[in-house]
C-alpha positions as CSV (number, residue, x, y, z in Angstrom):
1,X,19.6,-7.2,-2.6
2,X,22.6,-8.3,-4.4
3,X,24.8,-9.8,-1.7
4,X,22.1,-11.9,-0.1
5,X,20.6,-13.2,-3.5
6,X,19.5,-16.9,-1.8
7,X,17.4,-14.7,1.1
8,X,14.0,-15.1,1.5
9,X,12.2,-11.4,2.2
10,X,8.8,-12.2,3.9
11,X,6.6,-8.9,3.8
12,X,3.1,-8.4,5.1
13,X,0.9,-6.0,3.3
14,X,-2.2,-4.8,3.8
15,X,-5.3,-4.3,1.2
16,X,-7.5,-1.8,3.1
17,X,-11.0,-0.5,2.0
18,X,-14.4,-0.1,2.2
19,X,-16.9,-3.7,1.7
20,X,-17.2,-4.9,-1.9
21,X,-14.4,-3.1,-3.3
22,X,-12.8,-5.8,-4.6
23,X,-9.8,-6.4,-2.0
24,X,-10.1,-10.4,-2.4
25,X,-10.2,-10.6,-5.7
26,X,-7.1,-8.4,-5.8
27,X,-5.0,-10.4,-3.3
28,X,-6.2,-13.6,-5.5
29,X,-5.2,-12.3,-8.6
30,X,-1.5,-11.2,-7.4
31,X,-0.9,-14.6,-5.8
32,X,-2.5,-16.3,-8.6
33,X,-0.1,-14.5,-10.9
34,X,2.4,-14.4,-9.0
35,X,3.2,-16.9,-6.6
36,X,6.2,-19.5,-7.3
37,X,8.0,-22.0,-5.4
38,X,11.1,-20.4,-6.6
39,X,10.2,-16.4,-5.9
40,X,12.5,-15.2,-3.2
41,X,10.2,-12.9,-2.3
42,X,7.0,-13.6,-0.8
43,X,3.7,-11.7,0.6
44,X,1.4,-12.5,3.3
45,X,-1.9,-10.1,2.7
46,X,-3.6,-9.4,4.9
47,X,-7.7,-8.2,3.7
48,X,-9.3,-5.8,5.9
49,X,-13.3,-4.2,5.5
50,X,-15.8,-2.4,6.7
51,X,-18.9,-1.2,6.4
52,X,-18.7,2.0,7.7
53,X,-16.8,4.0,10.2
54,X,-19.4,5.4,11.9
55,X,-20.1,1.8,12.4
56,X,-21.2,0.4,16.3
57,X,-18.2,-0.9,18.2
58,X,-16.0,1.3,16.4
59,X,-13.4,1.1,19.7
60,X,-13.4,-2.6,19.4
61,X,-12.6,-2.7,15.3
62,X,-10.3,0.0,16.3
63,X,-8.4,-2.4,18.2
64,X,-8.5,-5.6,16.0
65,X,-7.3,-3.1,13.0
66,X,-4.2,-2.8,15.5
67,X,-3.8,-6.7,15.4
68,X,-4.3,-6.7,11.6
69,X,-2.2,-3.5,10.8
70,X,0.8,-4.8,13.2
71,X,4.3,-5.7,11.1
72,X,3.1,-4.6,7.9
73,X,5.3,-2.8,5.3
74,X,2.9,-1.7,3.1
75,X,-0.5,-1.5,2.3
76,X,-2.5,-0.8,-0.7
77,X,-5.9,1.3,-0.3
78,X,-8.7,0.2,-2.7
79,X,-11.5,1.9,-3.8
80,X,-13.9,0.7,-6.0
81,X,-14.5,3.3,-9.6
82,X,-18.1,2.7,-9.7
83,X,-18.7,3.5,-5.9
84,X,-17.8,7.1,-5.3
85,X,-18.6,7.1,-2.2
86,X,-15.6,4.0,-1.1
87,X,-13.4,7.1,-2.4
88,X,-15.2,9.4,0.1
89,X,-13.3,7.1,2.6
90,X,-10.2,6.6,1.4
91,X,-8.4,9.6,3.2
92,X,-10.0,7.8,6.3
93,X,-8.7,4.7,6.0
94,X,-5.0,6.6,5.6
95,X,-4.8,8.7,9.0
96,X,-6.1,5.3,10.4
97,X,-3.2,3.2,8.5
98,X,-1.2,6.3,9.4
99,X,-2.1,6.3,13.2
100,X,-1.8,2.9,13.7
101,X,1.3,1.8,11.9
102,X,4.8,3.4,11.4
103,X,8.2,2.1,10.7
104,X,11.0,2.2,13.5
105,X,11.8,5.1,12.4
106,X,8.4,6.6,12.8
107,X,7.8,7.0,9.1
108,X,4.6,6.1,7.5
109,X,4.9,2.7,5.6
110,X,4.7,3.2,1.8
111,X,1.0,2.8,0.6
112,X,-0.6,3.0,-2.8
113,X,-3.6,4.0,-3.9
114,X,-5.9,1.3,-5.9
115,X,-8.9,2.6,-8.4
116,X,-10.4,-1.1,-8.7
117,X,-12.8,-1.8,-11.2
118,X,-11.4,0.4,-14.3
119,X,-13.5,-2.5,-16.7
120,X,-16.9,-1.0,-15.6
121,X,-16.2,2.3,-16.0
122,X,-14.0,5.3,-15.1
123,X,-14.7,7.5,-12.6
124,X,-15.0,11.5,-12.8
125,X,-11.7,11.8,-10.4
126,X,-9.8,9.1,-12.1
127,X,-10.4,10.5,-15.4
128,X,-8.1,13.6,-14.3
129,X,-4.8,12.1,-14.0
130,X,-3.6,15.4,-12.1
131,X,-6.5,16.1,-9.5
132,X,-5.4,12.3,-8.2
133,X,-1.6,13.2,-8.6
134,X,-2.5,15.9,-6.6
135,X,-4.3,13.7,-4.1
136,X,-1.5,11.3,-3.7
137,X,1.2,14.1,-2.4
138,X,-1.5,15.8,-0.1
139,X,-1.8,12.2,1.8
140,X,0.7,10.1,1.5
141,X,0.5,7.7,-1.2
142,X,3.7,6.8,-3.2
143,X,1.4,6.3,-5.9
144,X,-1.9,5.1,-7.6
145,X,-3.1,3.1,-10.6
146,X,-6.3,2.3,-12.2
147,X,-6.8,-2.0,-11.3
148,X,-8.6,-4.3,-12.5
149,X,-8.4,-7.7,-10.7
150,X,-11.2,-9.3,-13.1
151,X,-9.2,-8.5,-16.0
152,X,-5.8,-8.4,-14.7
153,X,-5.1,-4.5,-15.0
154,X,-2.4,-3.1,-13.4
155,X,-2.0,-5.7,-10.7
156,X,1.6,-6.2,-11.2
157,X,2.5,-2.6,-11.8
158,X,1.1,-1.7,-8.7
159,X,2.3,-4.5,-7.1
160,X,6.3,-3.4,-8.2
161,X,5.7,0.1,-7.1
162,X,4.9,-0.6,-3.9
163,X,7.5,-3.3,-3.5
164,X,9.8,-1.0,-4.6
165,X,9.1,1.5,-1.8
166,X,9.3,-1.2,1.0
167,X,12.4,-2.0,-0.1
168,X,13.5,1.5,-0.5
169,X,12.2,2.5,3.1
170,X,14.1,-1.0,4.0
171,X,17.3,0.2,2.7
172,X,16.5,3.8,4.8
173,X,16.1,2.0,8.3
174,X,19.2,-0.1,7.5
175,X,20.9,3.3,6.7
176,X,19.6,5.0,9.9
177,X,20.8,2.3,11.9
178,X,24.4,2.3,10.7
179,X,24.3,6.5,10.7
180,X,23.3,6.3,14.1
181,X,26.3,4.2,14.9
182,X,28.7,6.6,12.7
183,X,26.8,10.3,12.6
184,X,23.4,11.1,13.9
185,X,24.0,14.2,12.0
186,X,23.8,11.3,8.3
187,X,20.8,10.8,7.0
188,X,19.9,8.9,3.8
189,X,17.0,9.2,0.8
190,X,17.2,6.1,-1.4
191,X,14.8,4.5,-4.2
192,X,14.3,5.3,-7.7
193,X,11.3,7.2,-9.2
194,X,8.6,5.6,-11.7
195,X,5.5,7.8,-13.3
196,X,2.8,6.7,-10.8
197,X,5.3,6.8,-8.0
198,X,6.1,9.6,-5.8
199,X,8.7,10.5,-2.3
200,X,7.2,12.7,0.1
């Protein structure tokens, strides 16, 4: 953002995932790191849980994830290593991110994948580098990365790549709207590439 260097971005993003994956810890971690007066950049996170999907009242956490998803520019989905089964989820909480949420120009809004807890083990799926590569393309995520808040793993990285496809998809919907205005025919593919990151 070269020409507007003294603008403050404001950017929600979401940390989505099943209970006790670690989503707190996460969002305390980054801010604690992170946050300074100075930073002309700056997050509001927004922590979302649940037990279960099948859960009772699922129509009425349905419509408070609405209220919680609403604005957002990106969202990180956290699973926990040691808890296979909060990966079992993961593609859920997607096509509900996905259902819920798209930019104006009815794109998804980037979202990476978080394998929290890497410091108490690794497991089976993260271990295969590929398989979860794989896993990314087939649903969406720009990327993924092994975390761990309690010993600061990754945080930042994953942090930047995600950041780095808000503004990218920014710079998209600022190009759409000019195009629109020039050539409905223009359209416009912008943002680098890093090795946990992908562009559907």
């Amino acid at each position: 953002m070269q020409n507007h260097h003294l603008k403050e971005h404001l950017y929600k993003i979401l940390v989505i995932g099943d209970l006790g994956v670690g989503k707190t810890s996460i969002i305390k971690r980054y801010v604690h790191q992170n946050f300074s007066p100075n930073d002309d950049r700056h997050f509001i996170c927004h922590a979302v849980c649940s037990d279960s999907f099948s859960s009772a009242g699922q129509e009425r956490f349905g419509n408070m994830m609405r209220v919680y998803y609403r604005e957002a520019m990106g969202a990180f989905i956290v699973f926990d290593v040691t808890r296979p089964s909060t990966f079992e989820t993961v593609t859920k909480w997607k096509e509900d991110l996905d259902a819920k949420l798209s930019l104006s120009n009815s794109k998804h809004v980037a979202a990476v994948l978080l394998a929290n807890k890497c410091d108490q083990g690794r497991d089976v799926l993260t271990n295969n580098g590929i398989k979860m590569e794989q896993f990314c393309q087939e649903n969406g995520f720009v990327g993924w990365f092994e975390t761990s808040a309690k010993e600061n793993i990754n945080i930042d990285e994953a942090a930047h790549c995600l950041v780095k496809h808000i503004i990218a998809n920014e710079n998209d919907l600022l190009q759409s709207e000019v195009a629109e205005t020039i050539s409905p025919q223009q359209e416009s593919s912008r943002g680098g590439t890093c090795s946990a990151c992908f562009r559907s």
